[in-house]
C-alpha positions as CSV (number, residue, x, y, z in Angstrom):
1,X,-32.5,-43.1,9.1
2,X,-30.0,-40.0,8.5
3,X,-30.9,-38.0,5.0
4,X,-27.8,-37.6,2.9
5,X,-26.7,-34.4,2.7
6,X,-27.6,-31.7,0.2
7,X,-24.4,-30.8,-0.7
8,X,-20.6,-32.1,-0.3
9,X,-17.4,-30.5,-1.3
10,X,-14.6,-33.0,-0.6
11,X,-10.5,-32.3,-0.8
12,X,-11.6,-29.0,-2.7
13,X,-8.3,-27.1,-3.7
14,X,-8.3,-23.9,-5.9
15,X,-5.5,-21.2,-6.6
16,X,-6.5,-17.5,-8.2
17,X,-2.7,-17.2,-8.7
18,X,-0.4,-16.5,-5.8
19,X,-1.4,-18.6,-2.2
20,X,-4.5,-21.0,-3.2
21,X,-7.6,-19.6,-1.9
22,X,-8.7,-23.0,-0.2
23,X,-6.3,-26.3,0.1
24,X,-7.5,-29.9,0.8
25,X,-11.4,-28.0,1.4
26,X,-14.0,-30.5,3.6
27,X,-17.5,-29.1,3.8
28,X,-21.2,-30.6,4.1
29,X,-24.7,-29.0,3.9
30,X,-27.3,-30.9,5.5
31,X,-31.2,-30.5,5.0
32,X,-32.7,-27.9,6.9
33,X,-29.1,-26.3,7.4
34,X,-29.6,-22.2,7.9
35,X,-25.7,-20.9,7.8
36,X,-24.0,-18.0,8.1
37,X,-20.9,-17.9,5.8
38,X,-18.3,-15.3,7.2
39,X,-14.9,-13.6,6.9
40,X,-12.8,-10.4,5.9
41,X,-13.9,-8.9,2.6
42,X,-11.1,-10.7,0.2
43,X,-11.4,-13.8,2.1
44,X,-12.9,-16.1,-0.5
45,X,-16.5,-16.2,0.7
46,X,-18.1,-15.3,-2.5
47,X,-15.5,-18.0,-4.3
48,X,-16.3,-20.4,-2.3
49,X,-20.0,-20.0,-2.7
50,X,-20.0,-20.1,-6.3
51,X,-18.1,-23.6,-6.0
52,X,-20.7,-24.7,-3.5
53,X,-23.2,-23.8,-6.7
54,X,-21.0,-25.6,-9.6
55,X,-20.2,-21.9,-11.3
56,X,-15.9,-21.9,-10.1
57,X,-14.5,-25.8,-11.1
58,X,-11.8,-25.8,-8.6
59,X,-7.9,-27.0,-9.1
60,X,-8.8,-30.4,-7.1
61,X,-11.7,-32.1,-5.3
62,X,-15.0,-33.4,-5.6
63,X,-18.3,-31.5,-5.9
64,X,-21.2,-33.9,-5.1
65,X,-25.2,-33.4,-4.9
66,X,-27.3,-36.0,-4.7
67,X,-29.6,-36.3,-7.9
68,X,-33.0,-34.6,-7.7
69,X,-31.4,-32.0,-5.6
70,X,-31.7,-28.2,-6.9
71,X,-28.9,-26.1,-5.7
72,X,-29.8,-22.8,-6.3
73,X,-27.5,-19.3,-6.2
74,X,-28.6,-15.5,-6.2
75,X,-25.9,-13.6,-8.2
76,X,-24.2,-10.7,-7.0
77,X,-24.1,-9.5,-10.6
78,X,-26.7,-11.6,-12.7
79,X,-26.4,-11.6,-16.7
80,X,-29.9,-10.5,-17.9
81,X,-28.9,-10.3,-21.6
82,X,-31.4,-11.4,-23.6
83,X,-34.2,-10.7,-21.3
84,X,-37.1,-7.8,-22.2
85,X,-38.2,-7.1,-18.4
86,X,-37.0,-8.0,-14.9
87,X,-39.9,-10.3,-14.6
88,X,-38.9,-12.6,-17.9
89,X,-35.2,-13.5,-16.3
90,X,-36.8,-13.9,-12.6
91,X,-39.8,-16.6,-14.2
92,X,-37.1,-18.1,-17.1
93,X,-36.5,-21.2,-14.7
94,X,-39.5,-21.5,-13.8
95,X,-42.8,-24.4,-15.5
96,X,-44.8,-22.7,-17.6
97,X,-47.5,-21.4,-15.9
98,X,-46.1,-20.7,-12.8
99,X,-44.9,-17.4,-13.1
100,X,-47.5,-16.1,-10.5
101,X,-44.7,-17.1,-7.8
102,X,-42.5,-14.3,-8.9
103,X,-45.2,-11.6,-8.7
104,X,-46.0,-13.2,-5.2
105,X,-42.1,-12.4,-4.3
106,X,-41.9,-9.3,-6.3
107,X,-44.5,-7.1,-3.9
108,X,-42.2,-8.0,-0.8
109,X,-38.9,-7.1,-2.5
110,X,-40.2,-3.9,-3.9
111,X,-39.4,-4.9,-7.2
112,X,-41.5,-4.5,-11.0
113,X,-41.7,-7.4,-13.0
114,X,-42.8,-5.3,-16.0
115,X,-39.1,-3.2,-16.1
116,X,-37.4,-3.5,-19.1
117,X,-33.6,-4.9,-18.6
118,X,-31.9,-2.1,-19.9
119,X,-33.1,0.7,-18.0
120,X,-32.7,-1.3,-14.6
121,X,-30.2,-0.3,-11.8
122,X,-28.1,-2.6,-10.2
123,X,-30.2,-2.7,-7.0
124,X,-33.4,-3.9,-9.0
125,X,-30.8,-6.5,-11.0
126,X,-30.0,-8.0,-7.5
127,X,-33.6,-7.9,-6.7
128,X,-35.0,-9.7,-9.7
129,X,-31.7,-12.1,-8.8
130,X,-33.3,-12.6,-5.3
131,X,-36.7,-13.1,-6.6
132,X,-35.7,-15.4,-9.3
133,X,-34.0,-17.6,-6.5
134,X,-37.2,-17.3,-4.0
135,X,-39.9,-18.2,-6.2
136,X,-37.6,-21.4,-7.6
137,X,-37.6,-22.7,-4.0
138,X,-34.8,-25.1,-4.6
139,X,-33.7,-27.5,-2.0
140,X,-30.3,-25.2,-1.1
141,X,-30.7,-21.4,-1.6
142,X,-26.8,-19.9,-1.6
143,X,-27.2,-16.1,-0.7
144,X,-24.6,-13.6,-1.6
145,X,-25.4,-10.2,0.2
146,X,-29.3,-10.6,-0.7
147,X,-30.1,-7.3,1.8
148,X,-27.7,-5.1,-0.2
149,X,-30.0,-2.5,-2.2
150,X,-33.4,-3.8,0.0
151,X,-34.3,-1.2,2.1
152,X,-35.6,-2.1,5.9
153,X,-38.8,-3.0,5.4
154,X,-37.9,-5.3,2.4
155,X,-35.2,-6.7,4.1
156,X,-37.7,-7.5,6.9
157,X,-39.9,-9.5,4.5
158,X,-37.3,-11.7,3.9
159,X,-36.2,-12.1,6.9
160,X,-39.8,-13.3,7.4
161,X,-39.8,-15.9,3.9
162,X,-36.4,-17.3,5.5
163,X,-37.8,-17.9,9.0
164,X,-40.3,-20.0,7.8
165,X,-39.1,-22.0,5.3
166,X,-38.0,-25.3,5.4
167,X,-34.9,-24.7,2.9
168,X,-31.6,-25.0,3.4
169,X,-29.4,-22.0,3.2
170,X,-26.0,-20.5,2.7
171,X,-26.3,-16.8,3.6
172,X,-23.5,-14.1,2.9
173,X,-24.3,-11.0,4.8
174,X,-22.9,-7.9,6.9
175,X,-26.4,-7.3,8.5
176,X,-25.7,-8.7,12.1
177,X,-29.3,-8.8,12.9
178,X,-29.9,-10.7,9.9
179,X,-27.7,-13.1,10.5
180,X,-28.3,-13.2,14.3
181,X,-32.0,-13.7,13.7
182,X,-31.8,-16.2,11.0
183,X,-28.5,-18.8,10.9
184,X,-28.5,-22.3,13.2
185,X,-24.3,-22.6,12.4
186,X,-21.4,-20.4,11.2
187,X,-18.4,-21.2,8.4
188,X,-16.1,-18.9,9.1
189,X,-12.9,-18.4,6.3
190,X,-10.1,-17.3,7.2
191,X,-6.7,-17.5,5.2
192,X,-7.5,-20.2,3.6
193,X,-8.9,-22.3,6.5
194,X,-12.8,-22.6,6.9
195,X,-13.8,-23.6,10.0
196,X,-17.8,-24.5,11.2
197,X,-19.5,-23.8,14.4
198,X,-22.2,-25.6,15.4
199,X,-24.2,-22.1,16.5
200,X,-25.7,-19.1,14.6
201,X,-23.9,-16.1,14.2
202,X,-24.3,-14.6,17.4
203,X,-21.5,-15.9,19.7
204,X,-19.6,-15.7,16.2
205,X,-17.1,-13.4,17.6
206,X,-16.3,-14.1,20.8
207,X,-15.4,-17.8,19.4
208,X,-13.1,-16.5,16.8
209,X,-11.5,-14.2,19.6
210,X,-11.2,-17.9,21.2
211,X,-9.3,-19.4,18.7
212,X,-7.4,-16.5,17.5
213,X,-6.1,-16.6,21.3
214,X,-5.3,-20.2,21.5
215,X,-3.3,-19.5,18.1
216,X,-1.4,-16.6,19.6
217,X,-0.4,-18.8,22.5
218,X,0.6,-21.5,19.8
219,X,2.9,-19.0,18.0
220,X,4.4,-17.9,21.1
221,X,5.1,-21.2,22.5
222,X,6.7,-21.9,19.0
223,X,8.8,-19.0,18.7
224,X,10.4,-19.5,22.2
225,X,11.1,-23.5,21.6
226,X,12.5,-21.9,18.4
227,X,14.3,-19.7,20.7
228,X,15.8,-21.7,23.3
229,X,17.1,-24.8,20.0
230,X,18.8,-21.6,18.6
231,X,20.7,-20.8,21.5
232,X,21.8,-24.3,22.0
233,X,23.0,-24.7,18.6
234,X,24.9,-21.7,18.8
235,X,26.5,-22.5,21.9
236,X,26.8,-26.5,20.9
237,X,29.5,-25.2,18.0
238,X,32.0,-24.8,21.1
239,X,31.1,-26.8,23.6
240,X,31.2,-29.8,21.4
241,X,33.2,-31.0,18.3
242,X,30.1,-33.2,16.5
243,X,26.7,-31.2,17.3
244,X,23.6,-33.7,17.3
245,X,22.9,-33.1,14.2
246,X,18.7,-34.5,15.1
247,X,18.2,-31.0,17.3
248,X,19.8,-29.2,13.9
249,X,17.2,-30.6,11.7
250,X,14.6,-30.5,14.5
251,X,15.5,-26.6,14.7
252,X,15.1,-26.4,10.9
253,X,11.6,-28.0,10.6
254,X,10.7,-25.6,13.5
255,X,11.4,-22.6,11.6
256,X,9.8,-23.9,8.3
257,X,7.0,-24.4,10.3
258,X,6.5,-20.7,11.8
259,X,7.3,-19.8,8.2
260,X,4.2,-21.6,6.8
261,X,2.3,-19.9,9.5
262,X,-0.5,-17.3,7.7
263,X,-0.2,-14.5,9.5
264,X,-3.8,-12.3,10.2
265,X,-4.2,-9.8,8.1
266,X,-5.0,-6.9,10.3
267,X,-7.7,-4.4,10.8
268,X,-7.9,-1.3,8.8
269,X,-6.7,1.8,10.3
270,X,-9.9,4.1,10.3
271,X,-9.5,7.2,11.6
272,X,-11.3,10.8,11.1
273,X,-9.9,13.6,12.4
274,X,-12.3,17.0,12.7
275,X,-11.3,19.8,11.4
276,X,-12.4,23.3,13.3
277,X,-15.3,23.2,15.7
278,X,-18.4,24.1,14.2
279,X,-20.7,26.1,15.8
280,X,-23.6,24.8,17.9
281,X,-26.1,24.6,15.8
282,X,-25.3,22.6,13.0
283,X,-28.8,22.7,10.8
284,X,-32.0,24.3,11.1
285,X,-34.5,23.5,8.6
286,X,-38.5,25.2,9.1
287,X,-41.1,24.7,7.1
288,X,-39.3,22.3,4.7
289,X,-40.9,21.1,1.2
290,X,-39.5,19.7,-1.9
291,X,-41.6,17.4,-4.8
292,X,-40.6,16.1,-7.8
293,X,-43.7,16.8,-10.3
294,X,-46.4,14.1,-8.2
295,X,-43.5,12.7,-5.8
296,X,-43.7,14.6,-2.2
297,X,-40.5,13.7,-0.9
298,X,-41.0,15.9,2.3
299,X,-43.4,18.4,3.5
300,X,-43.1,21.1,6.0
301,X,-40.3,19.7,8.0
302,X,-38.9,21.8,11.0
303,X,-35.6,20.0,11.9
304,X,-32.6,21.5,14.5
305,X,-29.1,19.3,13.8
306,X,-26.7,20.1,16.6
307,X,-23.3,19.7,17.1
308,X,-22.4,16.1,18.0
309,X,-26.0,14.6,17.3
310,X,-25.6,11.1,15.0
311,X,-29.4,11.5,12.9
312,X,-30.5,8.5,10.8
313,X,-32.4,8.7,8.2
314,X,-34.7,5.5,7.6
315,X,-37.4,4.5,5.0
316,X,-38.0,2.8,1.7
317,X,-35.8,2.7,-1.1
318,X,-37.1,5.8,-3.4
319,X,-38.7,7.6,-1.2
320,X,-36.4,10.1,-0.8
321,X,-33.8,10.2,1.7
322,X,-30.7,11.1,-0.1
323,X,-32.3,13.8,-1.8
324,X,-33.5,15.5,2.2
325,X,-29.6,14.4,3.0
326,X,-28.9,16.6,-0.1
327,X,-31.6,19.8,1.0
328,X,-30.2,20.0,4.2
329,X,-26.5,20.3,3.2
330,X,-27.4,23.3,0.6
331,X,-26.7,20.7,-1.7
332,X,-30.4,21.4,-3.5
333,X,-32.8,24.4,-2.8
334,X,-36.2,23.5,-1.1
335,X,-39.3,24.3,-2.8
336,X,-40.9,25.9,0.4
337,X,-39.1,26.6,3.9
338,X,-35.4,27.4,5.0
339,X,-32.6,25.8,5.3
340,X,-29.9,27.7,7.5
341,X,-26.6,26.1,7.9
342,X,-24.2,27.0,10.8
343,X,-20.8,28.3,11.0
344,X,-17.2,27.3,9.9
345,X,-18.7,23.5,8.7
346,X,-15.9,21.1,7.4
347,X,-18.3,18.8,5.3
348,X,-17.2,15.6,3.7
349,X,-19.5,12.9,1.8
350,X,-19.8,9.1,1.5
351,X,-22.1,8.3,-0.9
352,X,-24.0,5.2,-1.7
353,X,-23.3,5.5,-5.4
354,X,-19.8,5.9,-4.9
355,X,-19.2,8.7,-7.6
356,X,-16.3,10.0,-6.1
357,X,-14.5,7.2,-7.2
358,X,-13.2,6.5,-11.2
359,X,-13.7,3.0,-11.8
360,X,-11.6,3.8,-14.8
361,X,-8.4,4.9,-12.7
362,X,-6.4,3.1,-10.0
363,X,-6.4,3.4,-6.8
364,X,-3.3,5.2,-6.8
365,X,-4.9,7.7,-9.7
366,X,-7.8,8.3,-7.3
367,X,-6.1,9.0,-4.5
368,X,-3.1,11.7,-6.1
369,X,-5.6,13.0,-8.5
370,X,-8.0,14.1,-5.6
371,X,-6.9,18.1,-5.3
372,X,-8.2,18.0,-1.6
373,X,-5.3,15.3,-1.0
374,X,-2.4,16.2,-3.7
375,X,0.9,17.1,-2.7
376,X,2.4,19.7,-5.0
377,X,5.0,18.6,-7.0
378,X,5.1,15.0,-5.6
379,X,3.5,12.6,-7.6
380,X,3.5,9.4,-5.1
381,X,2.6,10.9,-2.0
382,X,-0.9,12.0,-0.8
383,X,-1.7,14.3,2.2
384,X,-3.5,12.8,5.1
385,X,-4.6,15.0,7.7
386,X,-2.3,17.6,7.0
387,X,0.9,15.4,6.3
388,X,2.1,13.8,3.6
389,X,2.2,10.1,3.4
390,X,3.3,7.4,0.5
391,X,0.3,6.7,-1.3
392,X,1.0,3.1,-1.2
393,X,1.6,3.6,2.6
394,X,-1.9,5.2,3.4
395,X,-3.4,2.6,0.9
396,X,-2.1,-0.3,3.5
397,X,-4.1,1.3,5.9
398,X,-6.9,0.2,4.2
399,X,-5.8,-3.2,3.9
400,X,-4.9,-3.1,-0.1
401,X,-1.1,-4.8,-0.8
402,X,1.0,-2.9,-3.6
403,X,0.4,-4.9,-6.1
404,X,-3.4,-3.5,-6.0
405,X,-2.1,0.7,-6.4
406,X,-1.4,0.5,-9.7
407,X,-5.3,-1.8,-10.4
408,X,-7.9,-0.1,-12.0
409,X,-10.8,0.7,-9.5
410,X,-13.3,-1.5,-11.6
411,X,-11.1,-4.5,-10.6
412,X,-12.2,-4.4,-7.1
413,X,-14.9,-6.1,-4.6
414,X,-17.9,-3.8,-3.3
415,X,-16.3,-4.0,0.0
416,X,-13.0,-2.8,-1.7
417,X,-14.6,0.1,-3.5
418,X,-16.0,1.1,0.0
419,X,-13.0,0.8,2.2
420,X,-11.3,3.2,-0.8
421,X,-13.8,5.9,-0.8
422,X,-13.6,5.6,3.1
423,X,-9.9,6.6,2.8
424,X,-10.4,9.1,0.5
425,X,-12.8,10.5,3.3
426,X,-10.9,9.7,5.8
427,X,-7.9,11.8,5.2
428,X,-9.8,15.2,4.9
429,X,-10.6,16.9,8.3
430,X,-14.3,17.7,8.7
431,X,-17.0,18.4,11.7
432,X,-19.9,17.2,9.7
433,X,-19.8,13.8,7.9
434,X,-22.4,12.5,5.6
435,X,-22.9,8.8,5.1
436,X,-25.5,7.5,2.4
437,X,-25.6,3.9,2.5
438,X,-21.7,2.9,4.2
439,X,-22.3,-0.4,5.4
440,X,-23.3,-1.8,2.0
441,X,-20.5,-4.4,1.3
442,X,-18.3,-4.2,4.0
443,X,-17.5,-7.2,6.3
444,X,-18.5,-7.2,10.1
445,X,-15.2,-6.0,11.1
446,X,-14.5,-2.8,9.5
447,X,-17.9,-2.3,10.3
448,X,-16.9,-2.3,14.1
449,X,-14.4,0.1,13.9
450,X,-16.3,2.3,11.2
451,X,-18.6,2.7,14.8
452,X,-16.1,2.7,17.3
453,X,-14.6,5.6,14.9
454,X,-18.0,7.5,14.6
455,X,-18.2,7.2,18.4
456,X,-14.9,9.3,19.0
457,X,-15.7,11.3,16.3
458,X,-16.5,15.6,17.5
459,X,-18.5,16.4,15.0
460,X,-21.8,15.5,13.1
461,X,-22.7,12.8,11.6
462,X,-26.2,11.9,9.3
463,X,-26.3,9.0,8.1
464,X,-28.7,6.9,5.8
465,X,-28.6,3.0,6.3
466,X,-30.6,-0.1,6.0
467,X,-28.3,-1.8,8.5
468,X,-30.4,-1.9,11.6
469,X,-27.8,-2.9,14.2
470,X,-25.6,0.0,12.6
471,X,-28.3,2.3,13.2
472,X,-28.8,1.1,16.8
473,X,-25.3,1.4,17.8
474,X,-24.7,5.4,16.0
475,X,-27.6,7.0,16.3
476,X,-28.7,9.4,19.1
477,X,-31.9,10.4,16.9
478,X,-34.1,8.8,14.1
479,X,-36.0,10.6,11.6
480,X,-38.6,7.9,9.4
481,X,-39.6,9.0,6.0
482,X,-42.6,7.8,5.4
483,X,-44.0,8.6,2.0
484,X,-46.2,11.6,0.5
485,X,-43.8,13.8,2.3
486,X,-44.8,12.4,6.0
487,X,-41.5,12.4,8.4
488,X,-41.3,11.6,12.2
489,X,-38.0,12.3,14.6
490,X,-38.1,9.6,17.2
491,X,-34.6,9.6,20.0
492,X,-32.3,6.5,19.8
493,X,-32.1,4.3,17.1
494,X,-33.6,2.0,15.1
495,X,-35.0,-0.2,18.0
496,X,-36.3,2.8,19.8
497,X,-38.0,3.9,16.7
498,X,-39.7,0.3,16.1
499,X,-41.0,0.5,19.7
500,X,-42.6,3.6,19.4
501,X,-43.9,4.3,16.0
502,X,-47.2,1.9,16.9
503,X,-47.5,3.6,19.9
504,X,-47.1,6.8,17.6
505,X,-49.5,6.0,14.9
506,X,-52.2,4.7,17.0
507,X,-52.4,7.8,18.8
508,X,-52.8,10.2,16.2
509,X,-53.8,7.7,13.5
510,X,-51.2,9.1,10.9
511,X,-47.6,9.5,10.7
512,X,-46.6,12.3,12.6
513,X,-44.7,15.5,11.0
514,X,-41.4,15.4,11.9
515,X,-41.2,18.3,14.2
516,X,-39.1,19.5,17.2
517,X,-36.0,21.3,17.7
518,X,-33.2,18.8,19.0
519,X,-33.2,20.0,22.3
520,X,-36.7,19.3,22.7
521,X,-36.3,15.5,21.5
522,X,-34.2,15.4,23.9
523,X,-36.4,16.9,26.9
524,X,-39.4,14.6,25.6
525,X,-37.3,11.6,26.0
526,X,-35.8,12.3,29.4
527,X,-35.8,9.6,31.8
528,X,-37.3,9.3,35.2
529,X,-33.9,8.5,36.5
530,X,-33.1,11.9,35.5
531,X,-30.9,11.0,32.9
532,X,-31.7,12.2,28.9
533,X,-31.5,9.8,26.8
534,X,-28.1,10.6,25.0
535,X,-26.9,10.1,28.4
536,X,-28.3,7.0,28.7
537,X,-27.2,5.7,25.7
538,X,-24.0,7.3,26.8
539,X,-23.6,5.5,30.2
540,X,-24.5,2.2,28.8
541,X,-21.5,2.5,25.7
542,X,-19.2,3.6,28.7
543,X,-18.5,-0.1,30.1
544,X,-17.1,-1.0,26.5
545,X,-15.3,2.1,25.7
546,X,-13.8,1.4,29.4
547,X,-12.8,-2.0,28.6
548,X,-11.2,-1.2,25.5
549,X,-9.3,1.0,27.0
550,X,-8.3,-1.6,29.6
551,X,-7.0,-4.0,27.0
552,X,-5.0,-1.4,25.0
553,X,-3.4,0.0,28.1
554,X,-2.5,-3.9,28.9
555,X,-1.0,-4.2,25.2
556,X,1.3,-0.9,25.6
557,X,2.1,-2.5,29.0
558,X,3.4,-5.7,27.4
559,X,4.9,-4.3,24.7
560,X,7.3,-1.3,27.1
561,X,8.3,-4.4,29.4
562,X,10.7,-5.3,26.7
563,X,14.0,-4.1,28.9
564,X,15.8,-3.2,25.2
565,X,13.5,-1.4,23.5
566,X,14.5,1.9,25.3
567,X,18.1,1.7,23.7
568,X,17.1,-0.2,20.5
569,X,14.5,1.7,19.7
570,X,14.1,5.1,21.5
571,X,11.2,6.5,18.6
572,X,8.7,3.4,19.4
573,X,9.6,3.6,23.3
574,X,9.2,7.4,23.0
575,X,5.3,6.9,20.8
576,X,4.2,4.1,22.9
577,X,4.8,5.8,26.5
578,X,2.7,9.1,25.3
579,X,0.2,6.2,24.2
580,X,0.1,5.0,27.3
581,X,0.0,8.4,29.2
582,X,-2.8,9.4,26.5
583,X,-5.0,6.2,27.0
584,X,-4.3,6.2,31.1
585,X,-5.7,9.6,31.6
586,X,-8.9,8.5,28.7
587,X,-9.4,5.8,30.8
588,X,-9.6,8.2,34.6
589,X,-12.1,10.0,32.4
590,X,-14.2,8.1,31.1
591,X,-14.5,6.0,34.9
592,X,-15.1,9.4,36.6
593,X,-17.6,9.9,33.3
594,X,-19.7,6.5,34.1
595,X,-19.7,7.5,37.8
596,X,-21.4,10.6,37.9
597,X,-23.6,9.4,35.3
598,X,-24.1,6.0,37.4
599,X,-24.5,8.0,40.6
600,X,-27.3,10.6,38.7
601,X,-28.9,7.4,37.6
């Protein structure tokens, strides 16, 4: 006998002003259902969640859970007014006496019951959120970015707790090897439409590229029907007294219909540019210490940075990452050791706390009141790379419409706020970016080109992230921070350093100091084939960076065929040929580049 489901929305329809967010809505949970829920930052995914728990009524529709069912929801932003300590709000649900289930929950999210409210950060907010959902164990658990503000090991834990239980869940997340290692279907939102896919989240891509196709070929079928009825009408005016006036309206219901067609909203333009080459050695820090009264964040660290490496920086939340980002930048003296920085360094800064930005101000504020991107005496333009651009202009890069320019920054999404600070970033030249915590809040998407845009990138890159698939596909080298000032510098990324720090510790029975010019890394790690192991992460990115180039070489193709775009528009025709000269002679390159690498192999 099939169970009823946990969870029905039915004919749901809700408008935030403007286009409605969802229209005519048809979804089902079922027991033991683990989904992914995806889409573009700004697509409704945290709305629609928050209908899915009862907290948004929507315009039209039904809502229905069976009774005895719990549906339960982990806040993004939870209200813990009138709460003493973290551990009151996360047991306040809970039967007396069994507030024990919190403390088991709270040692595997790295949170303290016994913090008082008002001194807590967001990140142990959204933890006592999380643990307040886990230890309620209702019959749906709705997720809303539960890894943000977890570090690795955390986020592994839950991973864990979700594998086996026999809940349902609804999980919001950018962390693709969350998803991939935990969902059984996908929702995917997008403009307006949510679609479901009875398969976890890998795959997830490759089907929307499936049906973003078979909509292209839809539009383009449309527009020639619409096309060819045009012409006809046109031509019918003299070649006949009474046209039929059927093929008229059928014309007119053709066009209303491409009309009502949502166009994608595109990807955002990421791009950095570096600024002067910096010399070969980037960073060179011997004999490294720094503590904070009892707190050894790192002890005598030798560390060599060179020009072009991509170094992670992984550990536990709080044990001190941002402040060695900080120490090796110059940014904060070291108690013990030397720091010495290299020549004619461009530096610019991401960081997790987003600082740089004033919620206060509006986007357009932050962006002309920046005096690394002002334009003297021009109030509405900002300079980008060395030319001027219409702040509203540069801001559609980054996918926000007008009307946002003039909002206050405080108005935005997390994802928003990041894609913001990223443009800010962005538009300055620089050889050595650092990146505390980027990937918190943005969707899958602009994470892809945020690492297709590190992996062009000249310069140097150190980046901290709990994301480990990010880490995987940037990093050429991974240094773990491992408490009481312990470090280790393993090659690759976050899978390579999972495979060898057991290896690692069961050899020498401790965490080894990190330790190691770059160089020799790199000679440790050298393969048999007689490849390093940059190289070999080098030749195996090469296929994709080959087949990207393929497919944009195809698009400029398409696009140049058109016989009257030479005398209609000579500027594109001029733009798109050097594109296509530029991207021909990337793609000889990087073919001769995987064969001598392939043949050395």
């Amino acid at each position: 006998m099939a169970r009823a489901p946990l969870l029905q929305l039915s004919g749901i329809s809700l408008t935030f002003g403007g286009n409605p967010v969802f229209d005519g809505l048809d979804l089902v949970v079922q027991p033991g259902d683990r989904v992914a829920l995806v889409g573009r930052n700004g697509s409704g995914k945290s709305t629609l969640m928050k209908v899915m728990a009862g907290l948004v009524e929507p315009d039209q529709g039904a809502r229905i859970v069976p009774p005895g069912v719990v549906v339960g929801y982990m806040e993004q932003d939870p209200d813990l007014s009138g709460f003493a300590t973290l551990g009151d709000y996360a047991a306040s649900a809970l039967p007396e006496g069994e507030a024990y289930r919190v403390e088991m929950v709270a040692e595997g999210l790295k949170f303290r019951p016994e913090s008082p409210v008002a001194t807590a950060s967001g990140g142990e907010r959204r933890r006592a959120a999380l643990a307040k959902l886990l230890a309620e164990a209702p019959e749906l658990m709705l997720l809303d970015e539960p890894t943000n503000h977890l570090d690795i090991q955390a986020i592994e834990w839950l991973e864990a707790q979700l594998t086996d239980t026999r809940t349902a869940f609804v999980l919001i997340s950018h962390d693709r090897a969350f998803l991939k290692a935990l969902t059984k279907a996908t929702l995917w939102i997008d403009r307006g439409e949510v679609r479901r896919r009875e398969a976890g989240f890998d795959g997830f891509e490759e089907w929307r590229e499936t049906i973003w196709a078979e909509e292209d070929e839809a539009r383009h079928k449309l527009e020639r029907k619409i096309k060819a009825e045009a012409k006809w009408a046109v031509e019918g005016i003299s070649a006949r007294r009474k046209r039929n006036m059927g093929r008229v309206r059928a014309l007119a219901a053709l066009r209303d219909e491409r009309a009502s067609m949502i166009r994608r909203q595109g990807t955002a333009a990421l791009e950095l540019e570096s600024g002067t080459t910096s010399g070969k050695r980037v960073i060179e820090a011997k004999g490294l210490e720094k503590r904070f009264a009892d707190k050894v964040i790192v002890k005598g660290l030798d560390l060599r940075v060179l020009r072009g490496d991509r170094v992670a920086f992984v550990g536990p939340n709080g044990v001190g990452k941002t402040t060695l980002l900080k120490l090796l930048v110059g940014e904060v003296a070291p108690d013990a050791g030397t720091v010495t920085l290299g020549t004619n360094l461009d530096i610019a800064v991401f960081d997790q706390t987003r600082a740089q930005l004033d919620a206060e101000a509006s986007l357009w504020e932050n962006l002309t009141g920046d005096p690394m991107m002002r334009v003297s005496g021009n109030s509405d333009q900002v300079m980008v790379r060395g030319n001027p651009r219409h702040v509203v202009a540069y801001l559609k890069d980054f996918l926000f419409d007008e009307a946002q320019a003039r909002a206050p920054v405080k108005s935005l999404s997390g994802g928003e706020k990041a894609r913001l600070l990223l443009a800010k970033l962005m538009a300055k030249p620089s050889n050595l970016l650092i990146l505390d915590e980027p990937t918190n809040d943005l969707d899958v998407e602009t994470l892809d080109l945020l690492q297709d845009v590190l992996g062009e990138y000249d310069g140097t890159v150190l980046l901290v992230s709990h994301d480990r698939d990010f880490i995987d596909r940037v990093a050429t080298t991974t240094v773990a921070l491992e408490g009481q000032g312990r470090a280790t510098v393993y090659p690759g990324g976050w899978s390579d350093y999972a495979a060898q720090r057991p290896k690692a510790v069961e050899e020498s029975g401790r965490s080894v100091r990190a330790e190691a010019p770059k160089a020799e890394v790199k000679a440790e790690a050298a393969k048999a084939d007689g490849l390093t192991f940059t190289e070999r992460k080098r030749l195996d990115a090469l296929p994709a960076v080959i087949e990207r180039l393929e497919a944009e070489i195809a698009k400029l193709g398409a696009f140049l065929s058109d016989p009257e775009l030479f005398t209609k528009e000579p500027a594109k025709f001029r733009k798109a040929s050097e594109a296509m000269a530029e991207r021909q002679a990337a793609l000889v390159a990087a073919e001769e580049e995987w064969l001598g690498l392939a043949e050395r192999a």
